[in-house]
Each structure stands twice: as structure tokens, then as C-alpha cells.
C-alpha positions in Angstrom: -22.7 -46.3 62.9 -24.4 -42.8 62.8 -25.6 -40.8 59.5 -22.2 -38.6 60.5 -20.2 -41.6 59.6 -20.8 -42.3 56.2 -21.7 -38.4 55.4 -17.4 -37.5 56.5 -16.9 -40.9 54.7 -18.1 -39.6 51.2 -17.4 -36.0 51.8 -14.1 -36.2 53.3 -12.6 -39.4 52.1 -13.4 -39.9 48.5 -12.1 -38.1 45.7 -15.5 -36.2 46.0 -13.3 -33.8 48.6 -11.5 -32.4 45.4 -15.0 -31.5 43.5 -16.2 -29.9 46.9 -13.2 -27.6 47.5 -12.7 -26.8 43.9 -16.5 -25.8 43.9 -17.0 -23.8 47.0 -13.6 -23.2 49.4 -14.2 -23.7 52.7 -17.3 -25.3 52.2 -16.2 -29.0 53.3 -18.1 -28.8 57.2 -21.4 -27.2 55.3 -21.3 -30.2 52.7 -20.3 -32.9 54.8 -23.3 -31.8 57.4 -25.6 -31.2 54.6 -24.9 -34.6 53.5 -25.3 -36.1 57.0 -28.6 -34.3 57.1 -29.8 -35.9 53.6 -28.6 -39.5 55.2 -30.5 -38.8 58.3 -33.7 -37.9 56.3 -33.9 -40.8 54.1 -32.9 -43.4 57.1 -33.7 -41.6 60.4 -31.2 -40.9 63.2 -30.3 -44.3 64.1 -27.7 -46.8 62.6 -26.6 -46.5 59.2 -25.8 -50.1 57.7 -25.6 -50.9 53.8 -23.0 -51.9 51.3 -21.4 -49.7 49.0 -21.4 -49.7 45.8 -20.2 -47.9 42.5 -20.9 -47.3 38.8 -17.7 -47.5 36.6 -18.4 -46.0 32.8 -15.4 -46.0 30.4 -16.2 -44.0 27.2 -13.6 -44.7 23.9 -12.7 -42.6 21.5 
């Protein structure tokens, strides 16, 4: 899969969408493509491959 995958993954299919639109309307393609470009940079142009993975921090009160 290409860095464009994973970048409209994050951007566009997580809940990170919200944060993005509630920060800057209209600013989805420039995020999504800045992310792909920051994908690209780190793991070159080819095929992206790796397993996701998340940090879950509960805080009580």
C-alpha cells in the first residue's frame, strides 16, 4: 500500500477527522497530504507495511 493509504486512513477515518476540522475548516486535503508527505519522508515512496498500534490512558478522579 502507498504512503497515501495510511495518511487518508489516519486523517480521514479516525476520530482525528473531528480535531482537524474543528482546528482548521477545510483543511482535511492539506492535512491528509501533509501527512502522506511525513509517511513518505520517514519510509520512502514505496510500500507502507506495519501494524498499528495505540496508547490507552485512563485518568481517575
Amino acid at each position: 500500500m502507498s504512503p497515501r493509504l495510511p495518511a487518508v486512513a489516519y486523517c480521514q477515518g479516525t476520530l482525528l477527522r473531528n480535531e482537524i476540522e474543528a482546528r482548521k475548516p477545510g483543511s482535511l486535503q492539506a492535512a491528509t497530504d501533509h501527512a502522506e508527505a511525513a509517511i513518505t519522508a520517514r519510509h520512502g515512496s514505496g510500500a507502507v507495511a506495519a501494524k498499528i498500534q495505540a496508547h490507552v490512558i485512563l485518568a481517575a478522579v
